[in-house]
C-alpha positions, 0 to 999 in steps of 0.5 A: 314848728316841726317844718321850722326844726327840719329847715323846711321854714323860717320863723316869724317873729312872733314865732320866736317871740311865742317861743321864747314866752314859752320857754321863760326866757328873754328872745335873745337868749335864743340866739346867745351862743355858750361862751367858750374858755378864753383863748389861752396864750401858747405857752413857751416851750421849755429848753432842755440840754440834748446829749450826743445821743439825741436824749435829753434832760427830762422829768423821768430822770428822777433817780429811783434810789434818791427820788432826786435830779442828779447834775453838774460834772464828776466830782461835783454833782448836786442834787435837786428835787425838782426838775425845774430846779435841777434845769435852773441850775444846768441852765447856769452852768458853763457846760450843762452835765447830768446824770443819767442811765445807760443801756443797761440802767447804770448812772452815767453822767452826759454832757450836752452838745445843744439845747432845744424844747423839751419833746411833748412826750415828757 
């Protein structure tokens, strides 16, 4: 046995048959590899506006004050919960606007020059 575990030797079929008696289990399930989660589909990656600046409408734009997503143009801004709902609504709009901080932390709002996937890092 210890030749057969150290790859010195194959083992017979009564060996494995032996084996599988001692152990309580039925031959095959010697053989049986785990099975393994099934394979997930990629999942699509979601379209966000970009602003001029590079930035983008994210998750961590939930204002602190309000705990809410704050978009649309001056004068007109709605505020949402959700990210996703927050993004339903940017998505329907002519031209996306949102809000969001500046250098120093004040809201401003930004408007997007494109779209494009949200980056892994949110």
């Amino acid at each position: 046995m210890s030749r057969i575990e150290r790859g010195g030797a194959n083992p017979s079929l009564d060996a494995i048959e032996d084996l599988a008696d001692a152990l309580g289990v039925e031959v095959k399930a010697l053989f049986d590899t785990p099975t393994t989660r099934a394979p997930t589909k990629p999942v699509a990656a979601v379209m966000v506006p970009f602003a001029a600046d590079g930035t983008c409408f994210n998750p961590s734009l939930r204002r602190k004050r309000t705990g809410k997503f704050t978009v649309g143009e001056k004068g007109h801004l709605v505020n949402f919960d959700s990210f996703e709902d927050a993004l339903k609504y940017l998505v329907s709009m002519k031209q996306a606007y949102w809000l969001r901080p500046n250098e120093v932390g004040d809201p401003g709002i930004v408007t997007a020059v494109r779209w494009g996937a949200l980056p892994k890092k949110f």
